[in-house]
C-alpha positions as CSV (number, residue, x, y, z in Angstrom):
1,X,-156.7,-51.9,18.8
2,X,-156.8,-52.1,22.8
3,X,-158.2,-49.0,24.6
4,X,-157.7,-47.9,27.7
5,X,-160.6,-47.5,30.3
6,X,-161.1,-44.0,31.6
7,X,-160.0,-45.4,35.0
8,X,-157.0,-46.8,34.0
9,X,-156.1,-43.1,31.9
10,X,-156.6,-41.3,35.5
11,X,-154.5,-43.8,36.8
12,X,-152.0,-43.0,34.2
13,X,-151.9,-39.4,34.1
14,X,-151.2,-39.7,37.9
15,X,-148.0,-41.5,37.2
16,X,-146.0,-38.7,34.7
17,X,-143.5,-37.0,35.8
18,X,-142.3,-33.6,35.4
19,X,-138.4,-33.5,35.4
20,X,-137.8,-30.0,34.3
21,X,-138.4,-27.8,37.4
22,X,-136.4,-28.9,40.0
23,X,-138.8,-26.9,43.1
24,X,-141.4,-29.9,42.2
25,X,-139.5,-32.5,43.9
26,X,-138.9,-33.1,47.6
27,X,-136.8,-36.2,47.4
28,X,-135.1,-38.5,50.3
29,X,-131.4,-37.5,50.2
30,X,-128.7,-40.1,49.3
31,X,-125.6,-39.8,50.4
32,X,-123.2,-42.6,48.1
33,X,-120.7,-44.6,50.3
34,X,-122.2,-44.6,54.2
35,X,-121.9,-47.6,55.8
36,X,-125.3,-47.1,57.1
37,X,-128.3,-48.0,55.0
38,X,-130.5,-45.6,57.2
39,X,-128.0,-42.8,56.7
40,X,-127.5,-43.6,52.6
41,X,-131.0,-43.5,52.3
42,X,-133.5,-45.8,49.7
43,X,-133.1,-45.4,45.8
44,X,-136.7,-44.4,44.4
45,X,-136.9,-44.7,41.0
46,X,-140.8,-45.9,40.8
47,X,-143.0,-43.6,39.4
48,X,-145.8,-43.7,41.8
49,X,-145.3,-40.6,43.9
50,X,-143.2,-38.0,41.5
51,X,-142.2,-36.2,45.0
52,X,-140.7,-39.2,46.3
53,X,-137.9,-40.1,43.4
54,X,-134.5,-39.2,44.1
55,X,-132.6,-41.2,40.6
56,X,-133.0,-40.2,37.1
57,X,-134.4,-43.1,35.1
58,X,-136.6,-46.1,36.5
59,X,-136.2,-49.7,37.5
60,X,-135.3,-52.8,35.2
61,X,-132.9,-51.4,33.5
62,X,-133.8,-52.8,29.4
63,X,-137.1,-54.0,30.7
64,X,-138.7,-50.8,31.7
65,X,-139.5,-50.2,28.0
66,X,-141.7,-53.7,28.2
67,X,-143.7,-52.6,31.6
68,X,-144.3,-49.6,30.0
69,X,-145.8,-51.3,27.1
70,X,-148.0,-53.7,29.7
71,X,-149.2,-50.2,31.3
72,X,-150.1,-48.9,27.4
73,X,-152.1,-52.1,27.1
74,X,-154.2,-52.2,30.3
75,X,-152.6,-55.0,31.4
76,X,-150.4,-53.6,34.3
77,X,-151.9,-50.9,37.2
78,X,-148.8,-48.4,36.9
79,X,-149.6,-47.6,40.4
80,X,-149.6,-51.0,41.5
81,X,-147.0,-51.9,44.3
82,X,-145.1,-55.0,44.3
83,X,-145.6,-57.4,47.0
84,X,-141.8,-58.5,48.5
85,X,-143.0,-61.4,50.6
86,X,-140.7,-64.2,50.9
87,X,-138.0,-62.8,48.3
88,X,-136.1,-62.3,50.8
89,X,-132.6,-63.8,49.7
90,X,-131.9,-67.4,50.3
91,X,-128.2,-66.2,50.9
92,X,-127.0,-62.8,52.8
93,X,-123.6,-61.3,51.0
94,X,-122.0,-58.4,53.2
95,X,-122.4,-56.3,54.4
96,X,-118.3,-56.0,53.6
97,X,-115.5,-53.0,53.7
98,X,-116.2,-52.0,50.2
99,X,-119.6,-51.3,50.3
100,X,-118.5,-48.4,52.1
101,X,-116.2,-47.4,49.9
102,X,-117.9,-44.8,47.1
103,X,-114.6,-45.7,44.7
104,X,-114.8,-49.4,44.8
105,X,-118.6,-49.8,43.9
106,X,-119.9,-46.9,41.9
107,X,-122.5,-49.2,39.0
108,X,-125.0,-51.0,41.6
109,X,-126.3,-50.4,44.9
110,X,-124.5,-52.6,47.4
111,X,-128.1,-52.3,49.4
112,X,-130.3,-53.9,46.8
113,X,-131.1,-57.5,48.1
114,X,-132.1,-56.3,50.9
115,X,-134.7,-53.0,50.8
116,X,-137.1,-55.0,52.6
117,X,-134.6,-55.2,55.6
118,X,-133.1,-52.1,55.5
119,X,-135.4,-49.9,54.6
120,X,-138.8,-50.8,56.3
121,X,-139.5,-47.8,58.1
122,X,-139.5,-45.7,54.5
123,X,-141.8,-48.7,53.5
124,X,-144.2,-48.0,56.4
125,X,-144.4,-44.3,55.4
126,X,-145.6,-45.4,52.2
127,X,-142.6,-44.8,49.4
128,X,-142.3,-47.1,47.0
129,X,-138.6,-49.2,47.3
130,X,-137.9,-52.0,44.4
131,X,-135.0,-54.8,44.9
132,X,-132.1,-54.2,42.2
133,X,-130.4,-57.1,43.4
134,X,-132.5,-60.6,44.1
135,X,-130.1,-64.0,45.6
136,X,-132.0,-67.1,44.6
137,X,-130.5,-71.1,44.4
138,X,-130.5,-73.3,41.5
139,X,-129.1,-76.7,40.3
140,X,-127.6,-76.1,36.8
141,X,-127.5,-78.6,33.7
142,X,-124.9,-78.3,30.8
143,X,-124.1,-81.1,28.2
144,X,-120.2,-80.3,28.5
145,X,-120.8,-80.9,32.2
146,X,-121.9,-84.2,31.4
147,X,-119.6,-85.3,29.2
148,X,-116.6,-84.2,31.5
149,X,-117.9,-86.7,34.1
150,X,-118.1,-89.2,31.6
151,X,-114.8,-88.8,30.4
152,X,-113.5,-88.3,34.4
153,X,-112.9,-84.6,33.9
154,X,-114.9,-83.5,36.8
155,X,-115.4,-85.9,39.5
156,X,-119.2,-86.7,41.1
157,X,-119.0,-85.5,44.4
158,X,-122.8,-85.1,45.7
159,X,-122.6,-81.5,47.1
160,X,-121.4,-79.0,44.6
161,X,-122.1,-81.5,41.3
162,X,-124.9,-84.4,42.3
163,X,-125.1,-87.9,40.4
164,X,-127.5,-86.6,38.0
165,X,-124.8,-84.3,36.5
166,X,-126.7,-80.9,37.8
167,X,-124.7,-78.4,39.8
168,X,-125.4,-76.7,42.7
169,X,-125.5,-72.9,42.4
170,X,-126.5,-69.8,44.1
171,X,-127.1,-66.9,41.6
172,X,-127.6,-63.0,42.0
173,X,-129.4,-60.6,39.3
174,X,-127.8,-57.1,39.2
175,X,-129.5,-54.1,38.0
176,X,-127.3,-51.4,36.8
177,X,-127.0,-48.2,39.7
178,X,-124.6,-45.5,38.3
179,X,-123.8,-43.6,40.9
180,X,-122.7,-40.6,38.8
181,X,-119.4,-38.6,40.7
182,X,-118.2,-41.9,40.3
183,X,-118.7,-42.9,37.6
184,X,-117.3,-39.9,35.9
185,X,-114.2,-40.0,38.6
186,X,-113.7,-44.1,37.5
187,X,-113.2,-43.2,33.5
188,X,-111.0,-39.8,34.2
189,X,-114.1,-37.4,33.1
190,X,-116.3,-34.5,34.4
191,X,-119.6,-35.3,35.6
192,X,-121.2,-32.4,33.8
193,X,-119.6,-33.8,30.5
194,X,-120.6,-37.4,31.5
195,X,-124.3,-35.9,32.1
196,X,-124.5,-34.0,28.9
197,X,-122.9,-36.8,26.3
198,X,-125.7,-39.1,28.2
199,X,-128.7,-36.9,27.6
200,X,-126.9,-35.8,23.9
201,X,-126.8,-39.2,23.0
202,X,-130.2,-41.0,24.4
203,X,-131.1,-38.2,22.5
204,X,-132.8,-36.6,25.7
205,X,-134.7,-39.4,26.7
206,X,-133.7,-38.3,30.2
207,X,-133.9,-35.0,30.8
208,X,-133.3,-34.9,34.4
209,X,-129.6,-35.6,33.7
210,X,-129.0,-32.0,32.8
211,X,-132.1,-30.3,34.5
212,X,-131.7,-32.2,37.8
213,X,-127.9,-31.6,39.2
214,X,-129.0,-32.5,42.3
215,X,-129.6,-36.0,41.3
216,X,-126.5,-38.0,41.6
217,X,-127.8,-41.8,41.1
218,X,-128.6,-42.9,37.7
219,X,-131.0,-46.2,36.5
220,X,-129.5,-46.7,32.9
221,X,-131.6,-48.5,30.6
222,X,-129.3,-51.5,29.6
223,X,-128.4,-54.8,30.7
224,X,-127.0,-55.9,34.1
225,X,-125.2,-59.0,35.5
226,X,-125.6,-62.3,36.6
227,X,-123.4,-63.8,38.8
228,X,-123.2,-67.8,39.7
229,X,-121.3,-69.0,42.6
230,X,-120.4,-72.6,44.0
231,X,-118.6,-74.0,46.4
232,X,-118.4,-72.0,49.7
233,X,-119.6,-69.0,49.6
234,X,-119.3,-68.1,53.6
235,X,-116.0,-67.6,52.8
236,X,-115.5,-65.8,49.1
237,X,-114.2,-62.7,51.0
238,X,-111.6,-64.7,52.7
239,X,-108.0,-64.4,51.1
240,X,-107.1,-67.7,52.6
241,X,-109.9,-69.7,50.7
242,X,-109.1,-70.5,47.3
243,X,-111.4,-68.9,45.1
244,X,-111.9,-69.5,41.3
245,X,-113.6,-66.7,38.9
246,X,-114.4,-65.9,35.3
247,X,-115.9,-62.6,34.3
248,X,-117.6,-63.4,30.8
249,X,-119.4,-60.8,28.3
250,X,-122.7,-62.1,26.9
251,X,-122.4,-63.3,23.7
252,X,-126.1,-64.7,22.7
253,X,-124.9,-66.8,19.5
254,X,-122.1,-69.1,21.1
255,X,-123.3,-69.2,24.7
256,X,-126.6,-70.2,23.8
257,X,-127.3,-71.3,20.3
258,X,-123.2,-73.0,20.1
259,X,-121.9,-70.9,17.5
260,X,-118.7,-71.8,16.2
261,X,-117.1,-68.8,15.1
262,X,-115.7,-67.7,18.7
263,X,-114.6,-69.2,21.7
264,X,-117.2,-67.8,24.1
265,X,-119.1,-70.8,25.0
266,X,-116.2,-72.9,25.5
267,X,-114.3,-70.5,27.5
268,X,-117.4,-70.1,29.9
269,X,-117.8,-73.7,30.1
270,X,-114.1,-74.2,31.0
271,X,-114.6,-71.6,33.6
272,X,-118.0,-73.4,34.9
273,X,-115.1,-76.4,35.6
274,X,-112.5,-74.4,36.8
275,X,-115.1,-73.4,39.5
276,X,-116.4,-76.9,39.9
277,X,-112.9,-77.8,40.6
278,X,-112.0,-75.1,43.2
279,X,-115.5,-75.9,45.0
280,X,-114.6,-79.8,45.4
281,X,-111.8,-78.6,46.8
282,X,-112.9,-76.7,49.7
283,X,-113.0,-73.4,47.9
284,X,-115.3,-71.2,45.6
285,X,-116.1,-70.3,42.0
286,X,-117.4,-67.0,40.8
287,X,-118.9,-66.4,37.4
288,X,-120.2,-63.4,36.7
289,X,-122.1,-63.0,33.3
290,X,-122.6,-59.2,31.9
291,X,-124.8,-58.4,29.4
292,X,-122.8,-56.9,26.8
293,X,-123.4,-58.2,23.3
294,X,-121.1,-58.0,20.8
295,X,-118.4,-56.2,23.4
296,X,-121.3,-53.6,23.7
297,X,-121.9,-52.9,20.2
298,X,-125.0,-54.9,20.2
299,X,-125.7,-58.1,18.1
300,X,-127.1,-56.5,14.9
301,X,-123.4,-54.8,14.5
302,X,-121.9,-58.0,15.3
303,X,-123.9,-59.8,12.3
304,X,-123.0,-56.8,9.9
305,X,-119.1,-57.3,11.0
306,X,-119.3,-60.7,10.4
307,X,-120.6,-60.8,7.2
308,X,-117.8,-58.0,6.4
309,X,-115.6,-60.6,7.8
310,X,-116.3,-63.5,5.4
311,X,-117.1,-61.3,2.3
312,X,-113.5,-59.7,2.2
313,X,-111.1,-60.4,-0.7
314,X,-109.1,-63.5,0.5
315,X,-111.8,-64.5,3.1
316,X,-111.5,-64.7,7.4
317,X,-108.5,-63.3,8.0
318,X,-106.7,-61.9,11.6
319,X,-105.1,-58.7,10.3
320,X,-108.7,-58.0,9.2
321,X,-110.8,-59.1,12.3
322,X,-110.7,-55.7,14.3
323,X,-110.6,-53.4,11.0
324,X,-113.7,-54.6,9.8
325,X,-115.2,-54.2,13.3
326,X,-114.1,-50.2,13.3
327,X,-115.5,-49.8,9.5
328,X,-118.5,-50.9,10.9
329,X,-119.2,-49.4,14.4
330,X,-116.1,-46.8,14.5
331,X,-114.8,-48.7,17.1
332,X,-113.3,-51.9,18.4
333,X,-114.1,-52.5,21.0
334,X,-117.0,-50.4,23.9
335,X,-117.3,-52.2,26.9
336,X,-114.8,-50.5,28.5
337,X,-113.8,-52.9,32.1
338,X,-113.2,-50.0,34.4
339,X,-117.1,-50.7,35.8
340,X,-116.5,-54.8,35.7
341,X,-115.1,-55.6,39.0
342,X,-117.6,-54.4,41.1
343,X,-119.4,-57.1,41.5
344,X,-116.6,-58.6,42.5
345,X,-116.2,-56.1,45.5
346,X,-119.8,-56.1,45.8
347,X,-119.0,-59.9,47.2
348,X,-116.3,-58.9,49.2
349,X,-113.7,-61.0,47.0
350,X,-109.8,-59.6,47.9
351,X,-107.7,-61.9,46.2
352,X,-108.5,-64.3,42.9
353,X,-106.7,-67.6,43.2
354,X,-107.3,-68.0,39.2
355,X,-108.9,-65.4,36.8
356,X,-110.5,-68.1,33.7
357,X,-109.4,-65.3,31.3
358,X,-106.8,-64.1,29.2
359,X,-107.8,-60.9,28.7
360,X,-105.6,-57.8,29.9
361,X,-108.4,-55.3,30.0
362,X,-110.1,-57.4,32.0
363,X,-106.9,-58.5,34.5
364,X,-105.7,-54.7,34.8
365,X,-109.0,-53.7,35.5
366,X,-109.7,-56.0,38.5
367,X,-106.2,-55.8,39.7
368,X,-105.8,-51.5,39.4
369,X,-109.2,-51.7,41.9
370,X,-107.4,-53.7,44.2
371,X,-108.3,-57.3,43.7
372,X,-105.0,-59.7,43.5
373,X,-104.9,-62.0,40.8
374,X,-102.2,-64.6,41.3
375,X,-103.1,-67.1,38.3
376,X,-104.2,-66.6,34.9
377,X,-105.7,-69.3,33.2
378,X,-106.2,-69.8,29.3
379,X,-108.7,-71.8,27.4
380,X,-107.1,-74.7,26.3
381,X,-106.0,-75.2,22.9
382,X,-108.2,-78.2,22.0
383,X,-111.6,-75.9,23.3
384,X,-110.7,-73.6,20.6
385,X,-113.3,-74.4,17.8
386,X,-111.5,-74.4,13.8
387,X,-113.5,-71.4,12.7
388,X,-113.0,-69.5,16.1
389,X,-108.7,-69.6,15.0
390,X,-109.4,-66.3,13.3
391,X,-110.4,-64.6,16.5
392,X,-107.4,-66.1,18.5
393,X,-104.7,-65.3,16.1
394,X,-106.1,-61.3,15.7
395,X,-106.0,-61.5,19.8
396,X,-102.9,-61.9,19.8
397,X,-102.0,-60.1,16.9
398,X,-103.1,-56.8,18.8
399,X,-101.8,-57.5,22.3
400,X,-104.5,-59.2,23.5
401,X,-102.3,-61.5,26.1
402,X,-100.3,-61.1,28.9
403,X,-96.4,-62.3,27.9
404,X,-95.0,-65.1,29.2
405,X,-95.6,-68.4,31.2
406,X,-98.3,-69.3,33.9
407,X,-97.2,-70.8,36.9
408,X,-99.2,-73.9,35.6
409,X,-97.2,-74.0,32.6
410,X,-99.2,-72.7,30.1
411,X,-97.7,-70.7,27.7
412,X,-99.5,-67.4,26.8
413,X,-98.7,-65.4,23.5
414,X,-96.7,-62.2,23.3
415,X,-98.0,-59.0,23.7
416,X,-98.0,-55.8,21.0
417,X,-99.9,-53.3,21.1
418,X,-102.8,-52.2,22.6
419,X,-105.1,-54.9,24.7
420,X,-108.5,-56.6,23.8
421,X,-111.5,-57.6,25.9
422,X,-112.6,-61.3,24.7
């Protein structure tokens, strides 16, 4: 067993925090929505200086459960600072119109790339600011990509895809930010009831939630978003650019390892080249990748509904795909869009030349926070793996697509009943 030094225990019992008495803190006010960084003030969630946080929870969302575990093992100083030099982003995005606006971003903070700029004169007093948002650029490599240029689907064009089949990206990591008010305000509930189902149901593992009203920002421990971009991205706010997106939920068994028995891969893929396409072209693609396994219900559930799936009387079947899901998680479906498009305003994006999705949950969401969508675009039939039928005939079964015809021609299922995420 690993043991702590006394040092490092001092160290430690330096960085708890009390969250029950309210008089202990002296926090940096944040006022949600200005379109002044000065004036919104720094999120603080480190736990270096108790007096200085002003959120409820702490940074890296899933991944704070691991640092604790480094600072448990001696490996990590928990009072230990990080050094920001030179991770600057290698692209600036905004600031834009939304930013300002607390209804259209309310689950990340618009500021996050850029602490180091913003915020320096809280730095030189000494609090302790981390990035939620980091810009980076990388050259993707997919096998589909690969065999679309060999089969003269997507085109060589030595900017966004090079001769050695790798495309050009920029990509952004979000960490959640729930900014509570709205939050609550964006699914139609109070924020005392949002506050208390949260504590109720983490079962208190953040107590400041109901002890600390006066805490309005909120650093969930879950998974945030990825978003790749190609093409030009100077001008992904512009209306009059043609822009190509495809919001996607993480879905670890078909994105990465190829499973068979949805259409997730594929459909991502497809919207990789729809983006491609729109780059070439003089535009931009947006993909933005959530972390939501198993539409939220984790992948553990997802294996348990599957093997519900296939052990049935009469095998796979669509009247049974969304049953089996309720029998074993209570419900379908818990990913809930109404947080998904902001992101999306986050990068200033007005209008959305094609949406790679045939989701209605997904469409309504974007469009009922003010972001026009003008084309829908399914995955095509032959993308459609055999086993992955199940899943497209239940879709539609339930309401899943829009009705009627694409203005490219493709022909989208009728609707009944209530929509689906895919």
């Amino acid at each position: 067993m690993t043991t702590s030094s006394p040092t490092k225990k001092r160290k430690f019992k330096k960085a708890v925090v009390l969250t029950s008495h309210p008089g202990q803190h002296h926090a940096v006010p944040i006022a949600w929505g200005e379109t002044d960084p000065s004036k919104r003030g720094p999120l603080i969630g480190s736990v270096t200086r108790a007096e200085h946080r002003n959120v409820i929870g702490t940074h890296s969302g899933s991944y704070s459960v691991y640092r604790a575990l480094a600072v448990a093992a001696g490996a990590l100083d928990p009072l230990r600072k990080p050094d920001l030099t030179n991770t600057a982003p290698t692209f600036h995005i905004g600031p834009h119109p939304q930013w300002s606006d607390p209804d259209k971003i309310v689950s990340l903070d618009p500021f996050g790339a850029v602490v180091s700029e913003v915020f320096g004169e809280y730095f030189a007093r000494g609090f302790d600011i981390r990035p939620t948002i980091a810009v980076t650029r990388a050259h993707l490599r997919l096998h589909e990509v690969d065999d679309a240029v060999r089969i003269g689907r997507l085109q060589v064009d030595g900017s966004v895809l090079k001769a050695d089949g790798s495309l050009r990206v920029t990509k952004v990591a979000i960490e959640p930010v729930w900014y509570l008010p709205g939050v609550a305000h964006r699914f139609g509930c109070q924020e005392s009831d949002l506050r208390r189902i949260l504590f109720e149901h983490t079962a208190g593992m953040f107590p400041e939630l109901v002890t600390r009203n006066d805490l309005k920002v909120f650093l969930p421990p879950i998974g945030g978003t990825t978003i790749y971009m190609f093409g030009k991205l100077d001008g992904i706010a512009d209306p009059d650019q043609k822009l190509t997106a495809r919001v996607h939920d993480e879905c670890n068994g078909s994105d990465v390892f190829g499973s068979d028995i949805c259409t997730c891969r594929p459909y991502l893929v497809h919207g990789i080249e729809e983006c491609v396409r729109t780059a070439q072209a003089g535009g931009a693609g947006v993909i933005v990748y959530n972390r939501k396994e198993g539409r939220a219900l984790g992948e553990v559930t997802k294996f348990l509904v599957y093997n519900a799936r296939k052990r049935q009387h009469g095998g796979d079947s669509a009247s049974q795909y969304f049953a089996r899901t309720e029998c074993v998680a209570g419900v379908q479906d818990m990913r809930f869009q109404e947080l998904m498009p902001d992101p999306l305003h986050w990068l200033g994006i007005k209008k959305i030349d094609r949406f790679v999705s045939m989701s209605n949950m997904k469409c309504d969401a974007i469009t009922r926070s003010g972001i026009e969508v003008v084309t829908r675009v399914p995955i095509p039939d032959e993308l459609i793996p055999a086993d992955a039928r199940v899943e497209m005939d239940a879709k539609m079964a339930a309401g899943y697509f829009t009705e009627g015809v694409l203005p490219d021609g493709n022909e989208l299922a009728k609707a009944k009943g209530r929509p689906l995420g895919e």
